[in-house]
C-alpha positions as a Markdown table, in Angstrom:
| # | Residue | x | y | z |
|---|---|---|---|---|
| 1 | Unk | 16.9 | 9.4 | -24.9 |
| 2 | Unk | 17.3 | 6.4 | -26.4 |
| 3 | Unk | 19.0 | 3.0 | -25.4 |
| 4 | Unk | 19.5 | 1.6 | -28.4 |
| 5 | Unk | 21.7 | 4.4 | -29.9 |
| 6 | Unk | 24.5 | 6.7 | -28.5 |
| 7 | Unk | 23.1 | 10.0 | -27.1 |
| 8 | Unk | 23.8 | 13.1 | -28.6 |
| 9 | Unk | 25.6 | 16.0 | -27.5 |
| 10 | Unk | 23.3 | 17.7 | -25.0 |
| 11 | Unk | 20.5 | 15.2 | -24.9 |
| 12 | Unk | 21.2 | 14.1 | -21.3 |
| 13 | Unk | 21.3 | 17.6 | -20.0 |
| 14 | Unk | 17.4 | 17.4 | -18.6 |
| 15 | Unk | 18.5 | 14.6 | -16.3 |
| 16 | Unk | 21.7 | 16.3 | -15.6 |
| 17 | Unk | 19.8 | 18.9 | -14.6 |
| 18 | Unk | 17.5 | 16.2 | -12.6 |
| 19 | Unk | 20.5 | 15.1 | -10.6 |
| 20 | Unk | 21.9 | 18.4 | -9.7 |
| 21 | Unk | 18.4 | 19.6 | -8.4 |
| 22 | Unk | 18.3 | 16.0 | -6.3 |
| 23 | Unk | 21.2 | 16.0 | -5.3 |
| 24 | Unk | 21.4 | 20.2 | -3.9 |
| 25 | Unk | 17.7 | 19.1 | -2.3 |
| 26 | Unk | 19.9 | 16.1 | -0.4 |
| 27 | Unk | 22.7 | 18.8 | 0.7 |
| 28 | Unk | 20.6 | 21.0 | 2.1 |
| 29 | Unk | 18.0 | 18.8 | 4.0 |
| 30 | Unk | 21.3 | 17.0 | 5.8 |
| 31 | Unk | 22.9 | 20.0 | 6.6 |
| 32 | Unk | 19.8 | 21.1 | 7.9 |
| 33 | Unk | 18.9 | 18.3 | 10.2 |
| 34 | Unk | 22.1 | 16.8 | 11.1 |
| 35 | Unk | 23.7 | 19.7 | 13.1 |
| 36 | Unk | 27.3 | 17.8 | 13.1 |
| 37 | Unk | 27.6 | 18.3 | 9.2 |
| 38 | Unk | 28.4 | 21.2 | 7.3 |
| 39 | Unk | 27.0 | 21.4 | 3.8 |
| 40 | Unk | 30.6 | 22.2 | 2.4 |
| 41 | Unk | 32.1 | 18.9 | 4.2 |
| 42 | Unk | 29.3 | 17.4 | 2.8 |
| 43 | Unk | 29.9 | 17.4 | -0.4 |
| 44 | Unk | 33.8 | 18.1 | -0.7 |
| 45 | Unk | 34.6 | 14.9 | 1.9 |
| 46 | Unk | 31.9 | 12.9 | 2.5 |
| 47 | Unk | 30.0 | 12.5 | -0.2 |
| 48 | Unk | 26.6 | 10.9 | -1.0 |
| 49 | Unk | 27.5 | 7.4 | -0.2 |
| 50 | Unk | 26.4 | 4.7 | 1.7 |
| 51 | Unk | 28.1 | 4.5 | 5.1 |
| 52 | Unk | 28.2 | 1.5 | 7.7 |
| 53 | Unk | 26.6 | 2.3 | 10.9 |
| 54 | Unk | 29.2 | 3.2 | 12.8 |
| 55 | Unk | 31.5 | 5.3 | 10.3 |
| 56 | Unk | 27.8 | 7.0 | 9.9 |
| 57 | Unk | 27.7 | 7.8 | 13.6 |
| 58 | Unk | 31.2 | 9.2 | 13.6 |
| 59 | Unk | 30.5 | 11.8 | 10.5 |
| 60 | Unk | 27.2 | 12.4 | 12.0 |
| 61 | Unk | 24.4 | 10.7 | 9.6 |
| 62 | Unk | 22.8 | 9.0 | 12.4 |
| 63 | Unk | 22.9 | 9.1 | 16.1 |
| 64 | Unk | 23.0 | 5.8 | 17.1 |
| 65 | Unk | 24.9 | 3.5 | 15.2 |
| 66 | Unk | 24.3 | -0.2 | 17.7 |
| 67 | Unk | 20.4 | 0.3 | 17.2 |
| 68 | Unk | 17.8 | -2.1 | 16.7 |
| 69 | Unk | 14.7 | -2.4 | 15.4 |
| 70 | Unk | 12.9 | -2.3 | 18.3 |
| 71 | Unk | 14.9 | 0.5 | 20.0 |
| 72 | Unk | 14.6 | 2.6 | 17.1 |
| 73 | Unk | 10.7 | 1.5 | 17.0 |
| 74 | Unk | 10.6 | 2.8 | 21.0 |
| 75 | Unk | 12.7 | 6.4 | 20.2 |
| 76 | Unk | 10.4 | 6.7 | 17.7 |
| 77 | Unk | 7.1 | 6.0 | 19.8 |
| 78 | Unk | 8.7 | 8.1 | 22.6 |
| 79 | Unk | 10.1 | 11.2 | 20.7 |
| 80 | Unk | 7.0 | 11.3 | 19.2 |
| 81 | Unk | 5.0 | 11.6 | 22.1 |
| 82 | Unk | 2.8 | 8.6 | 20.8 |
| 83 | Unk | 0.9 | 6.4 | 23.3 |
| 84 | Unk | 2.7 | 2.9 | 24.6 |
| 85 | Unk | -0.8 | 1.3 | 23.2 |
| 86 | Unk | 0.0 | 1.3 | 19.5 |
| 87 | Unk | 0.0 | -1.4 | 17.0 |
| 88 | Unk | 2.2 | -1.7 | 14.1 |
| 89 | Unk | 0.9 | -2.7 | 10.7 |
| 90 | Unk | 2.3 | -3.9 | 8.0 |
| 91 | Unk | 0.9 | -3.6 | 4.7 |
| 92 | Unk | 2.5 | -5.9 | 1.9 |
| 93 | Unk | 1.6 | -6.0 | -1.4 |
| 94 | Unk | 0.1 | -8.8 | -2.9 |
| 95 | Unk | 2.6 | -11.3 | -5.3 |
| 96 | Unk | 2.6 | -12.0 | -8.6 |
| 97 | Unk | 0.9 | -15.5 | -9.2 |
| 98 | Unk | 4.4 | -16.8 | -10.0 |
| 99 | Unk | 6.1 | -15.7 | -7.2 |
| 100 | Unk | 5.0 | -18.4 | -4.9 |
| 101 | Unk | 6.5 | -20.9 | -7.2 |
| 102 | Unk | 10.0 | -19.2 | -7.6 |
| 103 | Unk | 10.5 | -19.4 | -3.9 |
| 104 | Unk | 9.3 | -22.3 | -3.3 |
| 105 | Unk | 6.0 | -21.5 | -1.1 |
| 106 | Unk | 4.0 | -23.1 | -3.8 |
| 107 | Unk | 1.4 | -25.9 | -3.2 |
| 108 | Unk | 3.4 | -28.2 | -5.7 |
| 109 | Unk | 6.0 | -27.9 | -2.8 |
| 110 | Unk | 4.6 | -27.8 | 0.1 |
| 111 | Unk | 1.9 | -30.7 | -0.7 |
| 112 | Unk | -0.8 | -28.5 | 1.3 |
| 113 | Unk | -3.6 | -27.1 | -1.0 |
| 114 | Unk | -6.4 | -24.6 | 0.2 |
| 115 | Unk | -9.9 | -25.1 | -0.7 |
| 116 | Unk | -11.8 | -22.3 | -1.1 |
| 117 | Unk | -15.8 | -21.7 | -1.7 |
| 118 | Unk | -16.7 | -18.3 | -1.9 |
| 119 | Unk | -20.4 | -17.9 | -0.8 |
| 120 | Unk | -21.2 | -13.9 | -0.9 |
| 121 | Unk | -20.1 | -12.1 | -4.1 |
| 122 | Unk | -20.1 | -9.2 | -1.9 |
| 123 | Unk | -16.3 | -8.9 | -2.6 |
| 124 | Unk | -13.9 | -10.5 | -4.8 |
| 125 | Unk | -11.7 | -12.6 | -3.0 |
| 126 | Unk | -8.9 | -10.8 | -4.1 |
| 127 | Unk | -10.1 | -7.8 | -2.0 |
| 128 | Unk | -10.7 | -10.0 | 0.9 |
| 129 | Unk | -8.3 | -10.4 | 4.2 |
| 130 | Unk | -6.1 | -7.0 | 3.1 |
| 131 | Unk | -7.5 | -3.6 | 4.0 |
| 132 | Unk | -9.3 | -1.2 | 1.6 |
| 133 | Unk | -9.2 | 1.8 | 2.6 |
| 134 | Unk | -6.4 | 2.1 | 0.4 |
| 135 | Unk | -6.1 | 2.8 | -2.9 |
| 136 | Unk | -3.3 | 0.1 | -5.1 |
| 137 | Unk | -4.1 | 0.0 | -9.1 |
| 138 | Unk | -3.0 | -3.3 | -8.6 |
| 139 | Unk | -6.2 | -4.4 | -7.2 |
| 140 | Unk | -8.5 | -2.4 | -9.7 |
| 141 | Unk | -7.7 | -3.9 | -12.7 |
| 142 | Unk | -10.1 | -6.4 | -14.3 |
């Protein structure tokens, strides 16, 4: 499957095929879990589309359409029978080096520049302050 020339007949029939498994998949796990829709007004009305909130609550996508973060965060907590003592973590991955620049949050900016003397080789300081007990390519590569 080329971009740079027309396809030929049949040559996009494997991701035809892609799409029609992905999308049956998608019709039968919402029919499944969301007991107000019906796999047949699924796909003859409604459609795979994106919905606001409340047209979403009214067809039976979601079932509560004024929720916040933090509700949803304490239906979760509750409805899975998780203790009130939890923590949240958020795990983001690290930028690219130009990224800081592009929006802004550069040193060239902000006029604040961070000295840094590393003292134990014991890790490289890209591995420092970010946990690692996960596994990201991104921080393997030499």
């Amino acid at each position: 499957l080329s971009p740079y020339r027309p396809w030929k007949p049949g040559e996009d029939d494997s991701l035809k095929a892609i799409l029609a498994y992905d999308y049956e998949r998608f019709t039968d796990i919402v029919s499944k879990n969301r007991p107000r829709i019906n796999k047949q007004k699924l796909i003859n009305e409604y459609g795979a589309q994106v919905f606001d909130p409340p047209k979403a609550q009214e067809l039976g996508y979601i079932d509560d359409g004024d929720s916040s973060y933090s509700s949803a965060l304490s239906e979760l907590v509750t409805q899975a029978k998780i203790d009130t003592a939890y923590q949240v973590v958020e795990l983001k991955v690290p930028h690219p080096i130009l990224s800081d620049l592009i929006e802004g949050q550069s040193p060239l900016f902000s006029g604040k520049i961070k000295h840094e003397i590393q003292l134990t080789p014991a890790l490289k300081s890209e591995w420092m302050n970010r946990p690692l007990y996960l596994y990201s390519p991104a921080l393997t590569t030499n």
